[in-house]
Backbone as CSV, one residue per row, in Angstrom:
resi,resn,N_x,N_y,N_z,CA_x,CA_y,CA_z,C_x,C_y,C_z
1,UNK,-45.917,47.185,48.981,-44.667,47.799,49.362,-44.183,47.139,50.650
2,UNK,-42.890,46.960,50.659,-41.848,46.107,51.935,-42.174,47.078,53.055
3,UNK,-42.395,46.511,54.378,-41.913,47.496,55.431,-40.728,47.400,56.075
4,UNK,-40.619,48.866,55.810,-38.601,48.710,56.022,-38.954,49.548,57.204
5,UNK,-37.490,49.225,57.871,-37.208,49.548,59.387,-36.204,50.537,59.502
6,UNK,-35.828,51.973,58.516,-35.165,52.946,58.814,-35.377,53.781,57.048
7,UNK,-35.335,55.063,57.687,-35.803,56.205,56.394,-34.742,55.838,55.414
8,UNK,-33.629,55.303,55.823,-32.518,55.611,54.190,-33.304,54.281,53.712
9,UNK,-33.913,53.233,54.304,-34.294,52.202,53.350,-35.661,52.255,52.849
10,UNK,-36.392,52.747,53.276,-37.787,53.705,52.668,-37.076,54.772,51.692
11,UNK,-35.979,55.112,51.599,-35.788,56.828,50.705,-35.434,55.563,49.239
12,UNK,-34.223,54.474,49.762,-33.587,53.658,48.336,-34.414,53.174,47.765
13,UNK,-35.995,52.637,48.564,-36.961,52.039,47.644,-37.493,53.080,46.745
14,UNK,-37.925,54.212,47.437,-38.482,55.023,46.815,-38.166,55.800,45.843
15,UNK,-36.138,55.823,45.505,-35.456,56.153,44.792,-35.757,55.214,43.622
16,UNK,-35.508,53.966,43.950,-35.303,53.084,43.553,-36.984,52.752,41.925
17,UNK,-37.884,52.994,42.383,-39.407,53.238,41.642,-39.593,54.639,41.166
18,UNK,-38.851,55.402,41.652,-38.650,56.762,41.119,-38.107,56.517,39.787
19,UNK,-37.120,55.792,39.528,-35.967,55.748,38.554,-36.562,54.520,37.825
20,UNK,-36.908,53.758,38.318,-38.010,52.727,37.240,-39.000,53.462,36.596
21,UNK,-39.619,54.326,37.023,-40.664,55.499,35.865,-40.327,56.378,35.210
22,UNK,-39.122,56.651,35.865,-38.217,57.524,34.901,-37.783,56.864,33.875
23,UNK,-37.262,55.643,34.113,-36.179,54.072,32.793,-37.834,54.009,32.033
24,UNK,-38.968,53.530,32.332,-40.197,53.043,30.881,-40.850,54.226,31.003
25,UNK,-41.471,54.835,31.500,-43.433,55.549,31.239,-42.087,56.859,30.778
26,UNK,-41.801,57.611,31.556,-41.165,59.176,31.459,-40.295,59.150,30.201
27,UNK,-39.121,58.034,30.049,-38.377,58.127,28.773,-38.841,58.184,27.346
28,UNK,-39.898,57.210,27.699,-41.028,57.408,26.141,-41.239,58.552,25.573
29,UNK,-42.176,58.948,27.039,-42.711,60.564,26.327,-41.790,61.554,26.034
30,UNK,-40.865,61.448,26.742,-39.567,62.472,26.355,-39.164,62.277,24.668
31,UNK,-38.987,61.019,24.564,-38.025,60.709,23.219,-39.585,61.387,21.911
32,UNK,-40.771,60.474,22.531,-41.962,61.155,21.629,-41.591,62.794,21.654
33,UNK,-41.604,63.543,22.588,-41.932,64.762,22.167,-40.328,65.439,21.803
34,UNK,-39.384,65.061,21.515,-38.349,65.440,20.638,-38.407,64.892,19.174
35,UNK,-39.162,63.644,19.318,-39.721,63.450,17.915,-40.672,64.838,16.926
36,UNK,-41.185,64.867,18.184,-42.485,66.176,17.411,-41.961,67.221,17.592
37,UNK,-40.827,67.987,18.216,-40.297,68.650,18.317,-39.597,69.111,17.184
38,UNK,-39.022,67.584,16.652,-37.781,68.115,15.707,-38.957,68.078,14.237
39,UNK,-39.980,67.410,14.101,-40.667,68.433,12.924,-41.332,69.180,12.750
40,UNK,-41.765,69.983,14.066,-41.399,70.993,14.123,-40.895,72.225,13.924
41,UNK,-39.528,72.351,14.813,-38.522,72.951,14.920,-37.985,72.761,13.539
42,UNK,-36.660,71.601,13.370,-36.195,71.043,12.406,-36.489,71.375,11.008
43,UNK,-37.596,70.360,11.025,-38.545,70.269,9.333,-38.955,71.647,9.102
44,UNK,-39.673,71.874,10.056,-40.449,73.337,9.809,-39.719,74.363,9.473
45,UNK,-38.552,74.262,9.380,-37.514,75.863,9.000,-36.718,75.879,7.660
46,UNK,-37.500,74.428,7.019,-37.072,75.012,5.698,-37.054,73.287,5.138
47,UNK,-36.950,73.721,3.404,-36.738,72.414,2.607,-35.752,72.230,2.389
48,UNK,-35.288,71.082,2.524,-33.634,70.894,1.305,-33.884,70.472,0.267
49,UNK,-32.884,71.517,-0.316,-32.720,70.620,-2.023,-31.619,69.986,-2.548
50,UNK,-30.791,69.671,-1.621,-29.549,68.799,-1.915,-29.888,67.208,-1.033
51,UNK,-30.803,67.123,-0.422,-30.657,65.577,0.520,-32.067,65.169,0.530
52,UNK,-32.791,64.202,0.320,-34.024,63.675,0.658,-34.142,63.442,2.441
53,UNK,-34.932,64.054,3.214,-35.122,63.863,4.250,-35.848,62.316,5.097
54,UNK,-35.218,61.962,6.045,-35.815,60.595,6.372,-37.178,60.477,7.108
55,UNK,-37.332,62.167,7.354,-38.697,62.009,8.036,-38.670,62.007,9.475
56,UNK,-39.479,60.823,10.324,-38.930,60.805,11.738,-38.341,59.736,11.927
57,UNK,-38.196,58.741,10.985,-37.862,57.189,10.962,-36.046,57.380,10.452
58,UNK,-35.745,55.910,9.795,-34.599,55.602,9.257,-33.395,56.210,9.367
59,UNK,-33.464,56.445,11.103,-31.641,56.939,11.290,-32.008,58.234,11.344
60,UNK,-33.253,58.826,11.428,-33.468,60.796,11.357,-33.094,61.093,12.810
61,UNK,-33.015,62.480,12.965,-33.327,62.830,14.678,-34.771,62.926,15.212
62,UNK,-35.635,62.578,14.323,-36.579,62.072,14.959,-36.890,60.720,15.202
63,UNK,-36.068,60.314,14.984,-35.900,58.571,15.565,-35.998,58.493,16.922
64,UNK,-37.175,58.071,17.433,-36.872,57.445,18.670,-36.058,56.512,18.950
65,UNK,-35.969,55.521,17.582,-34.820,54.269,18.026,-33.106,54.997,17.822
66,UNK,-33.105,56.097,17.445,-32.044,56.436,17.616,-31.603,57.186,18.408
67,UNK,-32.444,57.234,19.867,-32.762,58.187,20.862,-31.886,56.773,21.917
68,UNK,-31.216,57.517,22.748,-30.781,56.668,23.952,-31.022,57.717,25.266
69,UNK,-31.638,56.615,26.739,-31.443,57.568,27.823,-30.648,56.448,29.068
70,UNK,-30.328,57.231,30.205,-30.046,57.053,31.009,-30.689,57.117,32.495
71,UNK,-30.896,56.590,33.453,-31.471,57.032,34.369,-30.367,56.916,36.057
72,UNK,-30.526,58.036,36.535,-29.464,57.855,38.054,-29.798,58.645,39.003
73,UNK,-30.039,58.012,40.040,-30.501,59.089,41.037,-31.675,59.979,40.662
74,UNK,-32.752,59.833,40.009,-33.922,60.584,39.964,-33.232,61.440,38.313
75,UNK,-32.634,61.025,37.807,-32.513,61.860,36.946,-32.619,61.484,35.590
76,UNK,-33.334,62.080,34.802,-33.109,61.368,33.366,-32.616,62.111,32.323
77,UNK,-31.639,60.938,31.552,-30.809,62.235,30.565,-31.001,61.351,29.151
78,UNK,-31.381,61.827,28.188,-32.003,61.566,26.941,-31.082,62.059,25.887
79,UNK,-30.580,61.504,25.014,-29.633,61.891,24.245,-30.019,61.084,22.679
80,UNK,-30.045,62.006,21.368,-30.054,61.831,20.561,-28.833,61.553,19.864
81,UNK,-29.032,59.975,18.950,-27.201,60.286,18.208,-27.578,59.448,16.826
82,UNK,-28.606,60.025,16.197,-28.986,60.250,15.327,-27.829,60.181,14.148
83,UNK,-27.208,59.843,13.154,-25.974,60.754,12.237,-26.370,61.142,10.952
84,UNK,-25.827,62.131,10.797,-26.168,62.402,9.071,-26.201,61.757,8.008
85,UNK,-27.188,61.681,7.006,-28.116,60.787,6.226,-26.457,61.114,4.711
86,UNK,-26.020,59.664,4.734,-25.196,59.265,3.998,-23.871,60.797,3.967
87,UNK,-23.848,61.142,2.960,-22.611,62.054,2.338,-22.813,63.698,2.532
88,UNK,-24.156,63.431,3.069,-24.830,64.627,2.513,-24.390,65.738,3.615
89,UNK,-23.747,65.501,4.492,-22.538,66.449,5.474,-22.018,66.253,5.581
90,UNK,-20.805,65.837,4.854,-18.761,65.451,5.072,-18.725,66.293,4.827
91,UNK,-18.930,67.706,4.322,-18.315,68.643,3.815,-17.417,69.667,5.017
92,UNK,-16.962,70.300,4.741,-16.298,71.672,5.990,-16.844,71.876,6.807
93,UNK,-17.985,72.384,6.706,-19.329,73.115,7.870,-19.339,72.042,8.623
94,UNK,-18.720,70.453,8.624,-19.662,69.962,10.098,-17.717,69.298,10.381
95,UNK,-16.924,70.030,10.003,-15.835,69.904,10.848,-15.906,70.150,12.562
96,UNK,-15.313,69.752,12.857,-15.293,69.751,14.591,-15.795,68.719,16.225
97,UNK,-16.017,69.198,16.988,-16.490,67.578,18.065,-17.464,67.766,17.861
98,UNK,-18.245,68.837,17.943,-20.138,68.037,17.964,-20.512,67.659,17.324
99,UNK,-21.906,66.147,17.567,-22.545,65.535,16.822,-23.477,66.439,16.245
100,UNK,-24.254,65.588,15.401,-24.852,65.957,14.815,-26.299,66.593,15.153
101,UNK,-26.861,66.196,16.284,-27.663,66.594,17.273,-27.536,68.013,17.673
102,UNK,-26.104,68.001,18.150,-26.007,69.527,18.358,-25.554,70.572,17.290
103,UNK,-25.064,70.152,16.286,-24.835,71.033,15.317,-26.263,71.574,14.674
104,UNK,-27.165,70.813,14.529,-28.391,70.835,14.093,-29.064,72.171,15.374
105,UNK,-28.903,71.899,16.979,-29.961,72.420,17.552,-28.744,74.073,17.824
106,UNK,-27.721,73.927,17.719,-26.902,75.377,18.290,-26.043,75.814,16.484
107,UNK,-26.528,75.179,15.588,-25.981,76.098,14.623,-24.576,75.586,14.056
108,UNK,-24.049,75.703,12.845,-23.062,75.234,12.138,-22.543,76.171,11.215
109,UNK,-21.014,76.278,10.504,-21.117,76.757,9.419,-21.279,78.783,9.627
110,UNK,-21.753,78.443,8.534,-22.100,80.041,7.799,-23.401,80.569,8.538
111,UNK,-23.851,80.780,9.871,-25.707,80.589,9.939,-26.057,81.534,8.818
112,UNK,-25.634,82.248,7.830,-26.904,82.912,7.157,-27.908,82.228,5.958
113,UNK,-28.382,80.781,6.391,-28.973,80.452,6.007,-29.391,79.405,6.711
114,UNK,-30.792,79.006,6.345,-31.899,78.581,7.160,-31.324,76.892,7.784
115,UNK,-30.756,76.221,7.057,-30.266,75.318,7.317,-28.673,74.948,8.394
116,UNK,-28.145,76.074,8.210,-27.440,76.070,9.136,-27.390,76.893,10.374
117,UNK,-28.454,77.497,10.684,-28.980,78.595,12.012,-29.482,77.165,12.660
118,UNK,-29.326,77.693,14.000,-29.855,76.966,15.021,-31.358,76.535,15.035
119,UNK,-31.245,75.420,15.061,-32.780,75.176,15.173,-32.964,74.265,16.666
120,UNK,-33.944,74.927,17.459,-33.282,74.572,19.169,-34.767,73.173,19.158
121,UNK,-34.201,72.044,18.671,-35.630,71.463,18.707,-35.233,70.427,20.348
122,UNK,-34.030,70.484,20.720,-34.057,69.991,22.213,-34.172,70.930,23.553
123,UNK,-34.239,71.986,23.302,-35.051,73.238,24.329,-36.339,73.275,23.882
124,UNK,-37.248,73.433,22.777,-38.377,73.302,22.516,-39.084,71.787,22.993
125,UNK,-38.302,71.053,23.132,-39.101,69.933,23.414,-39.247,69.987,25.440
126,UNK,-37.676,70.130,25.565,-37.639,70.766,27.434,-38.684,71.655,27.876
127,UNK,-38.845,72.569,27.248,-40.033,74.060,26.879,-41.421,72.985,27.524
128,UNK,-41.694,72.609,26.032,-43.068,71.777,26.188,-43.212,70.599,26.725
129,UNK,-42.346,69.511,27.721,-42.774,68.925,28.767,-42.619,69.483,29.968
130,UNK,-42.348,70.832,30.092,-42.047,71.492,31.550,-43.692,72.174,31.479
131,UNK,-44.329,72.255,30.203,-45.587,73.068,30.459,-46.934,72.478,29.998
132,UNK,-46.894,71.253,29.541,-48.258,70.689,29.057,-47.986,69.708,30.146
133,UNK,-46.859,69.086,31.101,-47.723,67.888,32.243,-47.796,66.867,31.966
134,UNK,-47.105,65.994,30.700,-46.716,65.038,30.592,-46.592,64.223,31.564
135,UNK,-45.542,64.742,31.705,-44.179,63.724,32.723,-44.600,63.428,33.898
136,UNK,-45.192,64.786,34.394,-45.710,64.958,35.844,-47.103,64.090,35.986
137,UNK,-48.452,63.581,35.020,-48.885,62.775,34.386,-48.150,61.405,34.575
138,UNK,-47.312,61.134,33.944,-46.872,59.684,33.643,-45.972,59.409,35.298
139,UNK,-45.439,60.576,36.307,-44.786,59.858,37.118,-46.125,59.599,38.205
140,UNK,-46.815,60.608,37.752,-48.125,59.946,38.759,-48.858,59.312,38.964
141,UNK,-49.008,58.501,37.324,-49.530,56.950,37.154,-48.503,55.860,37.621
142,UNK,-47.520,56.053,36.997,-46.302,55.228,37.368,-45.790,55.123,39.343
143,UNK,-46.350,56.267,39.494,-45.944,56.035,41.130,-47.163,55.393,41.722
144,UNK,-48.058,55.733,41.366,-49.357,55.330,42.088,-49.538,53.888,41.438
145,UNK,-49.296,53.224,40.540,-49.700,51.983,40.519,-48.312,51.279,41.057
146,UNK,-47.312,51.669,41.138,-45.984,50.976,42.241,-46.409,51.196,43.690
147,UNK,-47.056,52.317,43.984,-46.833,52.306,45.481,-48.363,52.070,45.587
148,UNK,-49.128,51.717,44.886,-50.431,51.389,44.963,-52.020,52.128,46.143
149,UNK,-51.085,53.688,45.846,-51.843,55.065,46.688,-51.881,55.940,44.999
150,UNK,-52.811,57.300,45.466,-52.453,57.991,44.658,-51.506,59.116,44.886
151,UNK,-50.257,58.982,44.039,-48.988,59.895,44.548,-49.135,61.035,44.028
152,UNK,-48.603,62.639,44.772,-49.277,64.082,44.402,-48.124,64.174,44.006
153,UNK,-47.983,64.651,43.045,-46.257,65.250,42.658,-46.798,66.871,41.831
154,UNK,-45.950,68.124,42.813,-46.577,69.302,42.161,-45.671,69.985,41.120
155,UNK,-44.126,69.740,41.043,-43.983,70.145,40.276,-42.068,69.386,40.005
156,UNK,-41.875,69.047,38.805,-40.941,68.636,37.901,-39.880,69.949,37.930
157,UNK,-38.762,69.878,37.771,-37.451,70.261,38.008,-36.298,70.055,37.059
């Protein structure tokens, strides 16, 4: 690590490796556990019998490759944009602005049925890296082999 000669340039480095573990080690595990989240959540609340499901792969919302994040100022924002698997939602029910991400996690349509009730698989995934220690895990490897100490971080926000 540089020795810098005033706290705002010690705070930008430190911002600065903050947000590099947030951009590789932290974004991973995030996008992984919305993967497992959404079969889960998602899969787990029922079968369809009008669409073959893609699983977690080929364009699903459990696609990690169809997972994009951002990182700024210590912050990371993870966004799924996933789209619906061919024809199989042009219909009425997904009239309106939200994607498909959110129609899926806050509900569409008619909810009295299983497929169109909310299925919250991006709060369930928030849920379970705020309480198994992931993140807090990965920024503490990730800080400690950048700043080459071991860094205490007690709690995620």
């Amino acid at each position: 690590m540089a020795i810098h000669n005033s706290l705002a340039s010690l705070q930008a480095e430190m911002q600065s490796r903050i947000n590099k573990a947030l951009d590789n080690e932290v974004a991973q595990i995030v996008k992984e556990q919305i993967s497992e989240s959404v079969k889960d959540i998602v899969y787990g609340a029922g079968t369809p019998m009008l669409y073959n499901r893609r699983d977690l792969t080929n364009g699903s919302l459990g696609d990690v490759n169809e997972m994009t994040h951002k990182v700024s100022n210590g912050v990371l924002i993870v966004e799924d944009h996933a789209e619906p698997s061919g024809n199989d939602f042009k219909g009425n029910d997904f009239v309106g602005e939200k994607d498909f991400a959110s129609r899926i996690e806050y509900g569409y349509g008619n909810e009295d049925t299983w497929y169109n009730s909310p299925r919250e698989f991006m709060k369930d995934a928030a849920d379970k890296l705020n309480s198994n220690g992931k993140v807090t895990e990965a920024l503490q490897k990730a800080l400690g082999s950048e700043f080459g100490v071991s860094t205490v971080i007690t709690k995620i926000h």
